[in-house]
Structures are given as structure tokens and as C-alpha cells.
TIDREN-707293 format. One record per residue (C-alpha): residue in three letters; y, x, z. Coordinates in steps of 0.5 Angstrom, whole numbers, padded with zeros to 4 digits, always signed. Example, Ala and Ser with C-alpha at 12.3 -4.5 7.8 and 13.67 -1.06 7.14 Angstrom:
<atoms>
ala-0009+0025+0016 ser-0002+0027+0014 
</atoms>
This chain:
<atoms>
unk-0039+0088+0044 unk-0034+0084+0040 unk-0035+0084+0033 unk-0031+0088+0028 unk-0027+0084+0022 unk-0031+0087+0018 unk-0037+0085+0022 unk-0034+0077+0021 unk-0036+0073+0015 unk-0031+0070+0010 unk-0033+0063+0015 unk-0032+0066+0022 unk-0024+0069+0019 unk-0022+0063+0016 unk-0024+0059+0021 unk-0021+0064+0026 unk-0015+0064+0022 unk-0014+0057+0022 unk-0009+0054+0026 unk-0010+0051+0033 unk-0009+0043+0033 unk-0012+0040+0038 unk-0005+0037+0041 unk-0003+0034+0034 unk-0011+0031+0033 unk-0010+0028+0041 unk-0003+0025+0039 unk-0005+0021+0034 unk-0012+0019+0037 unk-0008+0016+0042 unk-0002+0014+0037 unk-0009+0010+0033 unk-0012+0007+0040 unk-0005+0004+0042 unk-0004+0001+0036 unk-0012-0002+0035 unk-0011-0004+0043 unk-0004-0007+0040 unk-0007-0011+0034 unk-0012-0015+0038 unk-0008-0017+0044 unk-0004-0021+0037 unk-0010-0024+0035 unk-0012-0031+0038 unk-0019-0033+0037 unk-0020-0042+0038 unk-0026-0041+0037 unk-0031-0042+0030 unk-0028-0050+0027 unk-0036-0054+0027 unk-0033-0058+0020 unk-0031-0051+0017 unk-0038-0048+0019 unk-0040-0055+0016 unk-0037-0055+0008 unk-0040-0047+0009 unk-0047-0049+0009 unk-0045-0055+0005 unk-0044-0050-0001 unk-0048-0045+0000 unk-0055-0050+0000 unk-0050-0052-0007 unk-0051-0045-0009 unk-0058-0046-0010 unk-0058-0052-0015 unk-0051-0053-0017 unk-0048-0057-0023 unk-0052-0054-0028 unk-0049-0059-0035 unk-0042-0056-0032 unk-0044-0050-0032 unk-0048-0049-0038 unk-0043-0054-0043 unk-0038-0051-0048 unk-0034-0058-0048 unk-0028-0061-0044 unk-0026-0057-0037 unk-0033-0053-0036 unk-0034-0046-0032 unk-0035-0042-0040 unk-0029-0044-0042 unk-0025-0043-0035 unk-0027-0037-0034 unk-0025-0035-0042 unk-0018-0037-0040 unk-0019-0033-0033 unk-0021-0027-0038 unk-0016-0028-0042 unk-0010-0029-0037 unk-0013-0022-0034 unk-0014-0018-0041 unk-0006-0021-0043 unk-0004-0019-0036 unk-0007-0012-0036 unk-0004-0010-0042 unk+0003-0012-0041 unk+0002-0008-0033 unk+0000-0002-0037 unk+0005-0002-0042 unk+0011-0003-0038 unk+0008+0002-0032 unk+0009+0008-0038 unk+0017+0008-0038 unk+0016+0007-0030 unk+0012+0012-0029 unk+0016+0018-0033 unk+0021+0015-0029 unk+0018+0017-0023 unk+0014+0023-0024 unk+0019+0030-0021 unk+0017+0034-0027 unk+0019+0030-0032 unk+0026+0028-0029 unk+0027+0031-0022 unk+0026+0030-0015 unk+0032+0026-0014 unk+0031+0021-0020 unk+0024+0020-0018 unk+0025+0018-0011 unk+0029+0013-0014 unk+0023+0010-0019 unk+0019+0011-0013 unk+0023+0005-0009 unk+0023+0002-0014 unk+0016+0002-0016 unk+0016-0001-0009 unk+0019-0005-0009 unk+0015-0009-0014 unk+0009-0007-0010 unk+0012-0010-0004 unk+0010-0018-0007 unk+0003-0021-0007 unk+0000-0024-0013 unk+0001-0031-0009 unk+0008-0030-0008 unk+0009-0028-0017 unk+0005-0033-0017 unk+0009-0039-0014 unk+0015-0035-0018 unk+0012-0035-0024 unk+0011-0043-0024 unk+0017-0045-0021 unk+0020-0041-0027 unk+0016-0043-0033 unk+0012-0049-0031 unk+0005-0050-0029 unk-0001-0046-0033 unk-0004-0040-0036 unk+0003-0037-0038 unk+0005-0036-0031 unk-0002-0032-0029 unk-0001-0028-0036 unk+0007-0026-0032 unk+0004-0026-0025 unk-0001-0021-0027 unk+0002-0016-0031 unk+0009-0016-0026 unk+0004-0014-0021 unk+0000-0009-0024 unk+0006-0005-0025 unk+0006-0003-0018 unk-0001+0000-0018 unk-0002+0003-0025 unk+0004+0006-0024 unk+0002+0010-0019 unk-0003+0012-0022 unk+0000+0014-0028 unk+0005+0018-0023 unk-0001+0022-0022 unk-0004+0023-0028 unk+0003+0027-0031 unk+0004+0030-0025 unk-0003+0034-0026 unk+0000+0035-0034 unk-0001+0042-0035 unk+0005+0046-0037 unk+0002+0051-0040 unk+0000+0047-0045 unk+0008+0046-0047 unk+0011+0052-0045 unk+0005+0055-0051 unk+0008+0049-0056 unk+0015+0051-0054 unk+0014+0058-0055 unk+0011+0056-0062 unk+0018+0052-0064 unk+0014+0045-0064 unk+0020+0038-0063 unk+0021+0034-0057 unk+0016+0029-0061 unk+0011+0035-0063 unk+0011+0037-0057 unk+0009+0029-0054 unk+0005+0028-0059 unk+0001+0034-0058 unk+0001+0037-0051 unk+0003+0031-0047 unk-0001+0025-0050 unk-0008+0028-0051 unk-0008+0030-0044 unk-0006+0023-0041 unk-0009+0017-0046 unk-0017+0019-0043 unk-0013+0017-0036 unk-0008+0012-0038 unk-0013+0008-0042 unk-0019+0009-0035 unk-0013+0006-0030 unk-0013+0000-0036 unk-0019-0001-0036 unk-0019-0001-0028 unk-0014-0005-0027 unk-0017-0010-0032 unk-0023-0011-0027 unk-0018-0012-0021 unk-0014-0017-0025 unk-0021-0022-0027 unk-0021-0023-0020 unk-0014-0023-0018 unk-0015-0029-0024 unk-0020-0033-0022 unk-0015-0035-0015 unk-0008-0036-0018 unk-0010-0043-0020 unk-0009-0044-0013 unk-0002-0044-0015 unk-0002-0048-0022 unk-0001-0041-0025 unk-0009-0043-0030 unk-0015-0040-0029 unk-0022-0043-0026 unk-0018-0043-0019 unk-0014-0050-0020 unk-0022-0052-0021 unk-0025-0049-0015 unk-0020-0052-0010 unk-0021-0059-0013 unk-0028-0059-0012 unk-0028-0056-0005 unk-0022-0061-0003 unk-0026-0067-0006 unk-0034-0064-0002 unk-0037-0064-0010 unk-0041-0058-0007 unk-0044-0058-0014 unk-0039-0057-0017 unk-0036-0051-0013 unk-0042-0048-0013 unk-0042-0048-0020 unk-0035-0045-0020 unk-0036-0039-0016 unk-0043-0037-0021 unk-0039-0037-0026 unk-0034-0032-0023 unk-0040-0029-0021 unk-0044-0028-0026 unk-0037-0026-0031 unk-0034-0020-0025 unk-0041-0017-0026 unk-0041-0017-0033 unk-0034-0014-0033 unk-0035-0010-0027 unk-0041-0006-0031 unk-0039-0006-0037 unk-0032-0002-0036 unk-0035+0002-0031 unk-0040+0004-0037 unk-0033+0004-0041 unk-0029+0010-0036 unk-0034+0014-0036 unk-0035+0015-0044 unk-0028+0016-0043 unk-0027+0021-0037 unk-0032+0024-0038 unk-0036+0024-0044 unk-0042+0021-0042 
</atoms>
């Protein structure tokens, strides 16, 4: 005998109630299928490059004894002072990133300016999105010459893209009751961003910083490939000229400095989202 409704339990109705799709799921299995089988038959292999599997070896055996006077020294163009300037292109970079990303952000949230304005940020957020480091990076350095300051401008137009969209988030989830209550109560347009908007968003806004901070470290340490300053300009010339030592030292540096940062500002979230 077929159980009653009231026999059921509150699992067996909702999964009952649920709505049928199978013909959906094996649509878009066999949609990702094609497109996997599509992916592989445009990718060519010519088989593993012996000189490449030489200078890997090379730099790995380098890995275990590299140049420790470069890498120790505070003088001249050492790793230490590098990876301070790599730092620091990250830091700058970051915080023009989490500025500009506020008036975007506000822009492109719907229950701040509506469907239609915010699906106009949300092109041109984007867009932004749309160019890779590098190609900033080539940018920047044609725009205002070689060095540092072109990896600060690279950096912080490439943040935009991202820490937007996570601010989009974060204001979008405001609570509004908060503002209703402070409008009921005659408070400004300023009061009420003072207080109603701002203490829910900093923990947030300040979170995403701090995230996006860890991405640009690394971000830093490659853009010198394209002269825009940092410890990559250095790491390239080390691979290109075989000083093995020498690029092993590099790659420590950026080692040991990610981890620091990573774990510190991962300490540094937590304090702040959740109090710990």
C-alpha cells in the first residue's frame, strides 16, 4: 500500500515535488562532452622540448644551492630589495584598485541605481576585465616608460575588474531594513551612509582589499617580464643568461615573501569577517 502524504517525511515531499531534469542534465552533458572532445582535437602536442626538460632540471638542482650572497644581501639589485619593490608595486596597486572599484561598484549595484544603469557598469566592468595583466603591462610602459610605476597603474586598473565585482556583492546583500529604519527615523542621505551603509560593507570591502593584495604580489613579481619593475625583469634575465643560481634565488624570494603574505592576510580576513 502507497504511503499517505501525511506518512511521507518533509525529505520524500520535497524530493518528490522536485521538478524532473533529466532531459535538461543530459543536454548539458552531452553540450560539455562535445565541447571537451572539441578542446582536445585544437590542441597539438610536438612532443616534450629535451633543452627545456634540461634548463627545468638545471633549476631545480639550483633550487637546493642557489646564489645565497644575492639572496641574503641588502646592497645593489638583490632579491630583499626586489621583492620590496615587488611588494610595493602590489600595496600601490591595490589600494588605487579598491578605491576606484567603489564608485564602480555603486554604479553597478541594481538596488542602488536600478536594473538599467547597472547593467550598463556591468559592460563596462567588463570590459575592464576583459584585458590581461600583460597586455596593461605593455600598455602602461609604452604609455609612461619602463619601471615601477607602470606595475603600480597595471596593477590597480586590473584590480578594478575583480574587486568590483565583489563589492557588487557586498551591496547588493546590504540589509535594507537597516535604512528603511534610519529613514523612518529622519536621518540624511549622509546619516544614513554613515550609518547604515558603510558599517555593513567596510568588513567586506576591506576582506576583498586584503584578498586581492595576495593576488597582485604575484601578479607583481611576473610584470617585469614586460619592464613594468618588480623581481621578474631579474628572474628572466637569470633564465635566459643559464645563471641557474641566480634564478633559483629569485624564485626563493618569491617564494618565501607569497607565503608570508598569504598567511598573514589570511590571519588578517578572519579578524576581520568573523572576529576570530
Amino acid at each position: 500500500m502507497e504511503k499517505t502524504m501525511q506518512d511521507k517525511s518533509p525529505v520524500q515531499l520535497a524530493f518528490e515535488a522536485a521538478p524532473n531534469k533529466t532531459i535538461q542534465r543530459i543536454i548539458i552533458g552531452i553540450i560539455a562532452t562535445a565541447a571537451i572532445i572539441w578542446s582536445i582535437s585544437k590542441i597539438q602536442y610536438n612532443g616534450v622540448n629535451d633543452l627545456g626538460v634540461t634548463n627545468v632540471q638545471s633549476v631545480l638542482r639550483a633550487l637546493l644551492k642557489p646564489n645565497w650572497d644575492w639572496l641574503t644581501s641588502l646592497s645593489g639589485t638583490s632579491i630583499p630589495l626586489l621583492m620590496l619593490e615587488t611588494i610595493a608595486i602590489g600595496w600601490l596597486g591595490t589600494i588605487i584598485g579598491a578605491i576606484l572599484a567603489v564608485p564602480f561598484a555603486f554604479f553597478a549595484s541594481r538596488n542602488i541605481t536600478g536594473s538599467i544603469p547597472s547593467y550598463g557598469g556591468s559592460i563596462l566592468i567588463t570590459m575592464i576585465r576583459t584585458f590581461p595583466v600583460f597586455v596593461l603591462g605593455l600598455l602602461f610602459v609604452k604609455t609612461v616608460g619602463l619601471g615601477p610605476f607602470a606595475g603600480v597603474l597595471t596593477i590597480g586598473v586590473a584590480s578594478i575588474g575583480m574587486i568590483t565585482k565583489l563589492y557588487i556583492e557586498a551591496i547588493e546583500d546590504i540589509d535594507n531594513g537597516i535604512l528603511d529604519a534610519l529613514d523612518s527615523a529622519g536621518c540624511t542621505t549622509i546619516q544614513k551612509i554613515r550609518y547604515g551603509i558603510i558599517p555593513q560593507l567596510s568588513a567586506s570591502f576591506i576582506s576583498t582589499a586584503i584578498y586581492r593584495f595576495e593576488i597582485n604580489v604575484r601578479n607583481a613579481t611576473v610584470l617585469g617580464l614586460v619592464g613594468a619593475g618588480g623581481i621578474g625583469f631579474t628572474l628572466t634575465q637569470a633564465l635566459g643568461n643559464n645563471r641557474w643560481r641566480d634564478a633559483a634565488a629569485c624564485l626563493w624570494g618569491i617564494v618565501i615573501v607569497v607565503l608570508i603574505i598569504e598567511f598573514v592576510s589570511t590571519k588578517l580576513r578572519r579578524s576581520i569577517t568573523q572576529g576570530e
